[in-house]
C-alpha positions in Angstrom: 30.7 65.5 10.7 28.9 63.2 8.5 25.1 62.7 7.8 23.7 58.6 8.1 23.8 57.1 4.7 26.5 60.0 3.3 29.2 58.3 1.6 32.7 58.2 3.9 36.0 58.1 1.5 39.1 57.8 2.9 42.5 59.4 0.9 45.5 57.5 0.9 49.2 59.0 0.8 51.8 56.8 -0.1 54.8 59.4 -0.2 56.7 57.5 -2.9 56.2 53.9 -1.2 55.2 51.0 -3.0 51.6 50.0 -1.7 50.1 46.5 -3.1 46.7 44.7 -1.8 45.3 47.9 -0.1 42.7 47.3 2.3 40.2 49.5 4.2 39.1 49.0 7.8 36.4 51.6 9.2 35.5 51.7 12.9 32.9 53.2 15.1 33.8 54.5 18.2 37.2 52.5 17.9 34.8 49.2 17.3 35.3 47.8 13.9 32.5 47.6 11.9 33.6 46.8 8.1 36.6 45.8 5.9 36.3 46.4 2.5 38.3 47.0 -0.6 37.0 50.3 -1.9 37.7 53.6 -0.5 33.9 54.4 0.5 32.0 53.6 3.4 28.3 54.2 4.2 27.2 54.9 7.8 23.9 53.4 8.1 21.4 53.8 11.8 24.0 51.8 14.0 26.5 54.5 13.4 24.5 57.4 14.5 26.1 59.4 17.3 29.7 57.5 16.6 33.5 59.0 15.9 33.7 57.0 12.3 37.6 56.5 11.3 39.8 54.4 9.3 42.5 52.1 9.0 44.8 51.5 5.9 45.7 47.9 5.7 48.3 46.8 2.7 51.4 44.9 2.2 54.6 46.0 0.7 56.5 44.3 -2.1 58.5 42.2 0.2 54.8 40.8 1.5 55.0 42.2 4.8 51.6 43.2 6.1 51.3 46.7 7.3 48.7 48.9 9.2 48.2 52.6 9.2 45.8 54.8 11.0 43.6 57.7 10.1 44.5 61.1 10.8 41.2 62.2 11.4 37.5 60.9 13.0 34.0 62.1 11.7 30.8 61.9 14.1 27.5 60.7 12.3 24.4 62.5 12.5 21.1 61.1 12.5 19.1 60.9 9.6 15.1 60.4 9.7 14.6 56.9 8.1 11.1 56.7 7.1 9.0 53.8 7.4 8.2 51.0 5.5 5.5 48.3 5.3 2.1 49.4 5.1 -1.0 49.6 7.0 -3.9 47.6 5.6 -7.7 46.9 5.9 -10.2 43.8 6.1 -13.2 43.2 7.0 -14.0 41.0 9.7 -15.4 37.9 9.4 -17.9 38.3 12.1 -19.5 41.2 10.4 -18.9 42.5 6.8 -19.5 46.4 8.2 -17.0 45.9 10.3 -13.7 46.8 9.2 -9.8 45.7 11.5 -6.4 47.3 10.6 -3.1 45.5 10.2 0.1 46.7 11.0 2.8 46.0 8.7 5.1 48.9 9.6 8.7 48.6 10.3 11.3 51.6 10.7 15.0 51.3 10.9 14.8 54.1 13.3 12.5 51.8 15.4 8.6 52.0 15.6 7.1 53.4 18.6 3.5 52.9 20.3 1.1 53.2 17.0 -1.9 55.4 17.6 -4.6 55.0 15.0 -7.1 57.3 13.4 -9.7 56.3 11.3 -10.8 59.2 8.6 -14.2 59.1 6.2 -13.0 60.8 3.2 -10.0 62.6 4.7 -11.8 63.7 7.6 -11.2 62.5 11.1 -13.7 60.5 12.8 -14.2 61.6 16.4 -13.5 58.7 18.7 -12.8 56.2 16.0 -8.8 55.6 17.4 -8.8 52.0 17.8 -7.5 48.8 15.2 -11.3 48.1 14.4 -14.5 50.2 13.0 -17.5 49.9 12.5 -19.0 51.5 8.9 -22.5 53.1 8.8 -25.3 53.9 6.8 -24.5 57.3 6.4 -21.3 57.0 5.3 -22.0 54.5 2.2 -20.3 55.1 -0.5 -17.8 57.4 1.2 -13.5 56.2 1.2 -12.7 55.1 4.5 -9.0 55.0 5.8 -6.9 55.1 8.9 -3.8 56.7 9.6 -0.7 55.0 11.8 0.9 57.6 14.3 4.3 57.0 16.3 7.3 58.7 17.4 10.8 56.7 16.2 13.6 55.8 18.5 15.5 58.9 17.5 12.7 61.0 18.2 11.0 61.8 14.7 7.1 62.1 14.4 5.8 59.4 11.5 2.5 58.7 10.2 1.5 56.2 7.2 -2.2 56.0 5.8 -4.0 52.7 4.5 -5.4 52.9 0.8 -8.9 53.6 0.7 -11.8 50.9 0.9 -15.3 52.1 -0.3 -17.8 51.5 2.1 -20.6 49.7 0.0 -22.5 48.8 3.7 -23.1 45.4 3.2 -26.9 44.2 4.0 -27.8 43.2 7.4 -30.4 40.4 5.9 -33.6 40.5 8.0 -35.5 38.2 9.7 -39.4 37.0 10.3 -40.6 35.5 13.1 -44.1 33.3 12.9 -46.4 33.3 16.4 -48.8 30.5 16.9 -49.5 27.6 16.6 -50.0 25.6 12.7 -53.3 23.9 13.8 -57.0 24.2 12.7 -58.9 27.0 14.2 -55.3 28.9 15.3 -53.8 32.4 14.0 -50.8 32.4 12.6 -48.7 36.0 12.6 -46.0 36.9 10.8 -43.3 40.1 12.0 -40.4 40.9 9.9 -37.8 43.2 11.9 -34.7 44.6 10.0 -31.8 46.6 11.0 -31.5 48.6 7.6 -35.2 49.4 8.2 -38.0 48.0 6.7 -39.8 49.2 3.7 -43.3 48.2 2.6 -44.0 44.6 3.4 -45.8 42.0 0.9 -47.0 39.1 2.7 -48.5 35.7 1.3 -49.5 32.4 2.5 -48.8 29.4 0.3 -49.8 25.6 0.4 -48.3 22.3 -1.0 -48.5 18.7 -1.1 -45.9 17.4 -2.4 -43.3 20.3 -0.4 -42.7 21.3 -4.2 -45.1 23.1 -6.1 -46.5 25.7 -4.1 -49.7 27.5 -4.9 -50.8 30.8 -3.0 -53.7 31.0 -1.2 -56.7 33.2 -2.4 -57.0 36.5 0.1 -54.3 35.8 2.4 -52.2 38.4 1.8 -51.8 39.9 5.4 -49.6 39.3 8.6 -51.7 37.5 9.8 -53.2 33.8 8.8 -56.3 32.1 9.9 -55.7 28.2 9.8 -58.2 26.0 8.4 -58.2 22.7 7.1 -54.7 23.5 5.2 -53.4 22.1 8.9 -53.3 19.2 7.1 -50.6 20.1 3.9 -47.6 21.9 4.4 -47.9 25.7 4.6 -45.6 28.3 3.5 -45.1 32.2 4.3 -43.8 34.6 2.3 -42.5 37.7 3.4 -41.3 39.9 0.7 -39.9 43.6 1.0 -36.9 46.2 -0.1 -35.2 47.6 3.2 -34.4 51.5 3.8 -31.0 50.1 2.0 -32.6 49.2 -1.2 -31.7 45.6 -0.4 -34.9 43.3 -1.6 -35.1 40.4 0.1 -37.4 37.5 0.0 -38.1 35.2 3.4 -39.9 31.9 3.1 -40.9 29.9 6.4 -42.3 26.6 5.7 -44.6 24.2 8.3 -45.4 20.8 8.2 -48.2 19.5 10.0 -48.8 15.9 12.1 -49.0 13.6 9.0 -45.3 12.6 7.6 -44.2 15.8 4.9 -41.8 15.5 1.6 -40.4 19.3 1.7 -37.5 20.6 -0.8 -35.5 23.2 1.1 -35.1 26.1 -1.3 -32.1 29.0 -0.8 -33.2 30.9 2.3 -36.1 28.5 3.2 -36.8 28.4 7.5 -38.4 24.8 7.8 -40.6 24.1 10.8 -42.4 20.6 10.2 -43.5 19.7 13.3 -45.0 16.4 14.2 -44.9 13.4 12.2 -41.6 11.6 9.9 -40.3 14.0 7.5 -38.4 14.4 4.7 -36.7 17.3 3.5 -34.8 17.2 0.2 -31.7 19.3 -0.3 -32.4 21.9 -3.8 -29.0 23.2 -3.7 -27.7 27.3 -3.7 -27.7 29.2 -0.7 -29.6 26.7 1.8 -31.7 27.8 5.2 -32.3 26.1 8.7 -34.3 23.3 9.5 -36.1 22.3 12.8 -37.5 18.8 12.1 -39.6 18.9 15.2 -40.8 15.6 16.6 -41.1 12.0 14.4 -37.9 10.6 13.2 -36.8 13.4 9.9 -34.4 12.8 7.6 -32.4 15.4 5.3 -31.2 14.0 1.9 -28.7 15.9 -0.2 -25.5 15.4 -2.5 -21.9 16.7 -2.8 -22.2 18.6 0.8 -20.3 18.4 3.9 -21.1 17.7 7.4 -20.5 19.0 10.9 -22.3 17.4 14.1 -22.6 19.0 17.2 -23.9 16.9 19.9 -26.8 18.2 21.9 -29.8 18.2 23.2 -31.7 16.1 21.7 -30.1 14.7 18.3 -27.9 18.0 18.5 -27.5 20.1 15.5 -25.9 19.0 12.3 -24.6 21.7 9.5 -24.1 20.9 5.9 -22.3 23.2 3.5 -21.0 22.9 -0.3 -17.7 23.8 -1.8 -19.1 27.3 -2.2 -20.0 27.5 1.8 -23.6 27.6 0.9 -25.6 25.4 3.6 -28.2 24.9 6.0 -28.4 24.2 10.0 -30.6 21.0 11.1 -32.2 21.0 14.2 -34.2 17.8 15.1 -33.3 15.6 12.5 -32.2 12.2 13.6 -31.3 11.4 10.0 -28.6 12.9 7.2 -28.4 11.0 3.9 -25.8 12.6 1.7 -25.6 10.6 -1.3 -25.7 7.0 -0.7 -24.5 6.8 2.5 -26.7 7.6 6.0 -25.8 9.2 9.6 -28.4 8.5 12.1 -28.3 10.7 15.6 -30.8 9.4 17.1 -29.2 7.0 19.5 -32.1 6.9 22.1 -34.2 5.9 18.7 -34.3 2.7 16.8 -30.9 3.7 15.0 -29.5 3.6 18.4 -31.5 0.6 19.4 -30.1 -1.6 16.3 -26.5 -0.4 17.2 -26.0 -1.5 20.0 -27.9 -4.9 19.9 -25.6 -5.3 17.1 -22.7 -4.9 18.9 -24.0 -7.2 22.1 -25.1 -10.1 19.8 -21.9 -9.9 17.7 -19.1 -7.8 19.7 -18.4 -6.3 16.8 -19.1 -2.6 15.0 -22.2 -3.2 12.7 -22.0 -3.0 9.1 -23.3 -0.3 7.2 -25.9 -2.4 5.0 -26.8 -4.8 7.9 -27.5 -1.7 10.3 -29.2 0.0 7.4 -31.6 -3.3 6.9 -32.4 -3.9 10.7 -32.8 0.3 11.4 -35.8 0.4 8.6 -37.4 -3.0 10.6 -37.7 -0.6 13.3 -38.8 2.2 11.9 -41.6 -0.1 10.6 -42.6 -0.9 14.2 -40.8 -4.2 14.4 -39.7 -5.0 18.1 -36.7 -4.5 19.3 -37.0 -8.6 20.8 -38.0 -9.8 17.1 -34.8 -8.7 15.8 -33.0 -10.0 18.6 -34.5 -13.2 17.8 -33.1 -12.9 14.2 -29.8 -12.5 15.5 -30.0 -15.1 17.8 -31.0 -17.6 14.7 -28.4 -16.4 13.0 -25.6 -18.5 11.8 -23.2 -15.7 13.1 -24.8 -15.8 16.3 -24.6 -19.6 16.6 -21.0 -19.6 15.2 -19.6 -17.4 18.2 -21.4 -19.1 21.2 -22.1 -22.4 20.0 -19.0 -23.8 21.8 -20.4 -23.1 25.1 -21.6 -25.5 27.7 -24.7 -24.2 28.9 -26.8 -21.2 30.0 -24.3 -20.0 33.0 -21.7 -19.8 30.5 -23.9 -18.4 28.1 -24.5 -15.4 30.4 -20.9 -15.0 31.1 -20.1 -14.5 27.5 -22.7 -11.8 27.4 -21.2 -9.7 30.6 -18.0 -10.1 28.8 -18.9 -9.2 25.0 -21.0 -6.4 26.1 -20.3 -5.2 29.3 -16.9 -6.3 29.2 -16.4 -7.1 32.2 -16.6 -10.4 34.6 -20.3 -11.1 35.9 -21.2 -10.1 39.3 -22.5 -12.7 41.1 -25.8 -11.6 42.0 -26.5 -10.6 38.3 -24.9 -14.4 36.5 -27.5 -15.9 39.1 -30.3 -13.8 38.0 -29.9 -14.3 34.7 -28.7 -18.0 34.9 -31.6 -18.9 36.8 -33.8 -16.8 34.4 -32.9 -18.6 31.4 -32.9 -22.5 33.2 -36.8 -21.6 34.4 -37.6 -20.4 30.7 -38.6 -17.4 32.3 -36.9 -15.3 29.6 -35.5 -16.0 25.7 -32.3 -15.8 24.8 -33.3 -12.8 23.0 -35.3 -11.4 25.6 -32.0 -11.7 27.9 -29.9 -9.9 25.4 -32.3 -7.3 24.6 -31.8 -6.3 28.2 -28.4 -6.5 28.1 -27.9 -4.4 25.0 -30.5 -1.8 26.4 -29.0 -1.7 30.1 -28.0 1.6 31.6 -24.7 0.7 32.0 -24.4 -0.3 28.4 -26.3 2.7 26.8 -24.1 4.9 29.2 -20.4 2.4 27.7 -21.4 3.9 24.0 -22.6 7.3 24.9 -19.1 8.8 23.4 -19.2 6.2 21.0 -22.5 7.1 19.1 -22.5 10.6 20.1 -21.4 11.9 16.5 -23.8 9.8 14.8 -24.1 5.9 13.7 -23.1 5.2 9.7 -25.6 2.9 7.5 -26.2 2.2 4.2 -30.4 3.6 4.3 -32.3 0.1 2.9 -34.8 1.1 -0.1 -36.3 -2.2 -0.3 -39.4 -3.6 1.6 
């Protein structure tokens, strides 16, 4: 008998005969499994339980090739092979205190179903047997490792253990919630909830003008905030305290009343601005969220990325630096990241000017003309005054002046913008409308640009948001 891995030699006899180019050919179980030129042979997992033997393969002087068996076969016994690869911890990205285990094991004897038992330094957690676990408060600064069980294919018991990871309990950051309403004569309240416990809470109430320079206001220093006639600036609480963790951490929620706010969003600001156009200007680090409420907002930054996702409403945009550091947008139709605009809200004017671009043109709008005519409407301009623009326009005259009247004047709109041939009951309509001087040619294209079935043709179109170049002049 041998033991797996043992070194096999065979011993050759030559009796006096001349032996030249001596080869060696070992076989398991009669099956040949190597040739080789030395005299040794290892018998690795694949040999276990097999008759190993030998054959002597050589040539005489003459060159005649000759073969000689072995007197003798040796059975292999099994030798545990212990594992390798390793067994390693992350955290997951859903939850910091939340830890997952890898399994990198492999075992020449072949690994069998892995239990797992997760140990807080060295000792056993009852129940904790699964690939993920959760790290509490208790056990902070404790070593926290799991242990990989099996049984081989030959029938040996194995474990390997993970390296430690220190549980540091990452913070579970906290959050305040504001009840009422920010108008004169309401109560505003302030609750801050937090998993790791809350310790003593310092509250303040702030106001601004300019959504910069913030100055608190004298005696409110409670929950709880009486609105007077600061309805009218932009009002900020503060909501400071050290949870049960020793975590301090610092929540700022800002509002904006009816009138059109300026607002710099600070790391870990909560925006609310309600009513009224609004401005909120990106101050870079670790951002917060924004709800722009009602009016037409708009969120100006630099050097940031963007995500839309379409919604109710204008959706909800997310923009992030190269460090992951961001904010989330609610209810702001407008992002302006550097020098160049999205707009979102495409039942609005940006939506408006789009599309009678597109039916007075047939063509995508460029950034700086869209940019121009979407500030004419957020000025109050009429959707029909810039139509009338376009129509004087020498691009406008340019693509339809070849055509012979108003019935082929109406067809060219059903195909630029509807693309499709008139109906016959519609070309009449409109025909007839624009022979009696009952309607402009603005007027007609105004409804053709603004027609459900139009709106509905650039719903997928305009539902990630409409590029401009925003227009800073007058």
């Amino acid at each position: 008998m041998v033991f797996e891995n043992s070194a096999l030699t065979a011993s050759l006899t030559t009796d006096g005969e001349d032996v030249r180019t001596v080869r060696y050919q070992w076989l398991a179980d009669g099956q040949v499994v190597a040739t080789t030129d030395g005299a040794t042979f290892y018998p690795a997992e694949q040999q276990v339980g097999k008759a190993m033997s030998v054959k002597l393969l050589y040539t005489d002087p003459a060159g005649a090739a000759h073969q000689v068996d072995g007197s003798n076969s040796l059975s292999v016994l099994d030798v545990n092979d212990r594992p390798t690869g390793v067994v390693w911890v992350v955290p997951a990205e859903t939850d910091p205190n939340l830890v997952h285990v890898f399994n990198g094991l492999d075992d020449a004897d072949g690994v069998g179903t892995v239990s797992w038992q997760w140990k807080v330094d060295g000792q056993a957690i009852a129940g904790a047997t699964g690939t993920d676990f959760t790290m509490t408060p208790d056990q902070v600064g404790k070593k926290v490792t799991v242990v990989a069980s099996y049984v081989d294919g030959r029938g040996h018991a194995e474990s390997v253990a993970s390296d430690d990871v220190l549980n540091i309990y990452n913070n579970h950051w906290g959050s305040v919630a504001i009840s009422g309403t920010y108008a004169p004569g309401q109560t505003l309240h302030a609750a801050a909830t937090d998993a790791d416990g809350l310790g003593t809470v310092y509250y303040s109430w702030e106001s601004s003008t300019d959504g910069k320079t913030w100055t608190a206001l004298p005696g409110a220093t409670g929950p709880d905030f009486a609105v007077g006639a600061a309805a009218s600036e932009l009002l900020r609480a503060r909501v400071e305290y050290a949870d049960n963790r020793g975590y301090v951490e610092d929540h700022r929620l800002v509002f904006g009343g009816a009138a059109a706010d300026t607002v710099a969003l600070n790391a870990g600001d909560t925006i609310d601005l309600g009513a009224g156009n609004d401005t909120i200007l990106e101050s870079g680090g670790t951002l917060g969220t924004v709800d722009g409420g009602s009016g037409v907002d708009t969120f100006i930054g630099a050097g940031l990325y963007m995500l839309h996702t379409p919604g109710p409403g204008v959706g909800t945009t997310n923009v992030w630096d190269e460090g992951g550091y961001g904010a989330s947008l609610v209810n702001v139709e407008r992002v302006v990241l550097g020098t160049t605009g999205t707009a979102f809200d495409v039942d609005g004017a940006a939506g408006e000017a789009y599309r009678l671009y597109q039916a007075a043109f047939d063509r995508t709008p460029d950034d700086f003309g869209i940019g121009f005519w979407i500030s004419r409407l957020d000025m109050g301009v009429g959707l029909t005054d810039v139509a009338n623009a376009f129509v004087a326009s020498d691009e406008f005259k340019a693509r339809y002046a070849s055509l012979s009247g108003n019935g082929a004047l109406v067809n060219q709109f059903y195909a630029n913008i509807l693309h499709r041939a008139p109906d016959a009951t519609g070309q009449a309509f409109w025909t007839n409308a624009l022979d009696q001087h009952l309607a402009t040619v603005a007027e007609v294209l105004v409804k053709f640009s603004e027609s459900p079935e139009n709106v509905a043709a650039l719903v997928g179109t305009l539902e990630n948001g409409i590029s401009y170049l925003p227009y800073t002049g007058h």
